[in-house]
C-alpha positions as CSV (number, residue, x, y, z in Angstrom):
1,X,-0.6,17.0,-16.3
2,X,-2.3,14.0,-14.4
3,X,-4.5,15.6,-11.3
4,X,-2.9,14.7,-8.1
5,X,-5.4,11.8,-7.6
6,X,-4.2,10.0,-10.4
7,X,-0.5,10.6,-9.4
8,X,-1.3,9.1,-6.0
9,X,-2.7,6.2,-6.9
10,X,0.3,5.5,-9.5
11,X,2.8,5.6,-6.5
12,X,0.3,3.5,-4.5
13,X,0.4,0.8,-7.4
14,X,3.9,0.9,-7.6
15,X,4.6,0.6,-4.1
16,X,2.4,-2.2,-3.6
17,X,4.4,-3.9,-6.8
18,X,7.6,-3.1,-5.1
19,X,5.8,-5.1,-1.6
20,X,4.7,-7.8,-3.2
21,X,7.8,-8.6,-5.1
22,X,9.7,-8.6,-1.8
23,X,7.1,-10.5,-0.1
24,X,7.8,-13.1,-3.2
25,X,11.5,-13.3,-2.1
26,X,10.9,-13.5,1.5
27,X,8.5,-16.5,0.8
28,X,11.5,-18.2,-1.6
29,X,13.9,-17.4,1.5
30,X,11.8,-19.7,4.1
31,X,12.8,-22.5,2.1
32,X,15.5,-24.7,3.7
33,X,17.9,-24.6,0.1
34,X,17.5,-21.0,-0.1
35,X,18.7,-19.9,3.7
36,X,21.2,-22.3,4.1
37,X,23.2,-21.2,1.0
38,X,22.4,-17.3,1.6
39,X,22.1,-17.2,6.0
40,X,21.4,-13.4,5.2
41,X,18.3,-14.5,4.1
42,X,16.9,-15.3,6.9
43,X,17.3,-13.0,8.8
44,X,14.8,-10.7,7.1
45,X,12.6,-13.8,7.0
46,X,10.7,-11.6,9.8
47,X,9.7,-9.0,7.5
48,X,7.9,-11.5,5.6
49,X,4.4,-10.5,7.6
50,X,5.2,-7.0,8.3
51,X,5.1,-6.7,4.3
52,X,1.8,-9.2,4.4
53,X,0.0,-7.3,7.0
54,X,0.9,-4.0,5.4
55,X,0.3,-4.8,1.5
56,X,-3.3,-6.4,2.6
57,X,-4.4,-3.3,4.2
58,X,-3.3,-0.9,1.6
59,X,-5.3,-3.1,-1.3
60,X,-8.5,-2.9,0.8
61,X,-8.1,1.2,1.5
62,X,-6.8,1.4,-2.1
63,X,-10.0,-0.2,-3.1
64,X,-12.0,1.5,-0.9
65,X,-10.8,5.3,-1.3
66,X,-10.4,5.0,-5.0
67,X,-12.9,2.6,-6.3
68,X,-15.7,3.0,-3.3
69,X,-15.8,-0.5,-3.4
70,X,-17.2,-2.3,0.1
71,X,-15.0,-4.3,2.3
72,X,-17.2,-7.1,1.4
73,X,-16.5,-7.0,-1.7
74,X,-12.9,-7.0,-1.5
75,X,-12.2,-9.9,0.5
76,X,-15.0,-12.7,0.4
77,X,-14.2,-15.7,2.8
78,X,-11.3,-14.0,5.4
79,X,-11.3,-15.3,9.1
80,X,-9.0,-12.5,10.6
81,X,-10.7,-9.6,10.3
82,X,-8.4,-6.4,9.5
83,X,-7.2,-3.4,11.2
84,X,-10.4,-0.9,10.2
85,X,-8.2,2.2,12.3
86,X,-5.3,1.4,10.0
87,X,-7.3,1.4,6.9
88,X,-8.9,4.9,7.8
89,X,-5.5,6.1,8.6
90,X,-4.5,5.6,5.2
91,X,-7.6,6.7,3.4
92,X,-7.1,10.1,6.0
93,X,-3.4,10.3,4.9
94,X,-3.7,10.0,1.5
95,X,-7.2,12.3,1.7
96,X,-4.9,15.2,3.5
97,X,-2.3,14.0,0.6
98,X,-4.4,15.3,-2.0
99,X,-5.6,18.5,-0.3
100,X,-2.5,19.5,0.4
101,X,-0.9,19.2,-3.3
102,X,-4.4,20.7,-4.4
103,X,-3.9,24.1,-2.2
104,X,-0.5,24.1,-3.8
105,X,-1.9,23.7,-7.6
106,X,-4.8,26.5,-6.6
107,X,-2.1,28.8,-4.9
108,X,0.3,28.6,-7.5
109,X,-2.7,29.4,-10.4
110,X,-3.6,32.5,-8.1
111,X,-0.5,34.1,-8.3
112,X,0.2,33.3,-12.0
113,X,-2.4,35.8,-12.7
């Protein structure tokens, strides 16, 4: 069985594939051949930096809670400076995330025996 961690950062990776395939379509939909054969199009053309914003921040805590790597390291020449409160509250969630299915795996082996 793969340790919680493990099964974390799996649904992490795949999540952030999911994003940036999306994020792929909504930068094919800006284009003016694209939007004015499919009008549905753009009107999720909006989304387009909600999934930017989001799938930035979740690489850098990604790298950060899993890898320890610095902020530095991650992103080298970057004017706009990200959101460091919403970075910690994913590293927190995923942190609680873990101790929680942990207690379950511990409480579950206690009363086996």
């Amino acid at each position: 069985m793969a340790s919680i961690r493990k099964q974390l950062k799996l649904k992490i990776k795949e999540e952030q594939k999911q994003k940036a395939s999306s994020i792929r379509l909504l930068k094919l939909a800006r284009k003016p051949k694209v939007y004015n054969t499919d009008p549905s199009m753009y009107d999720k053309l909006g989304h387009l930096e909600t999934h930017r914003y989001d799938f930035r921040h979740i690489h850098i805590a990604y790298c950060m809670f899993f890898n320890n790597t610095e902020y530095e390291a991650i992103e080298r020449k970057c004017d706009d400076i990200p959101n460091s409160l919403y970075i910690q509250k994913l590293k927190d969630e995923w942190n609680r995330y873990i101790e929680m299915n942990t207690e379950e795996i511990v409480d579950e082996t206690v009363c086996a025996s």
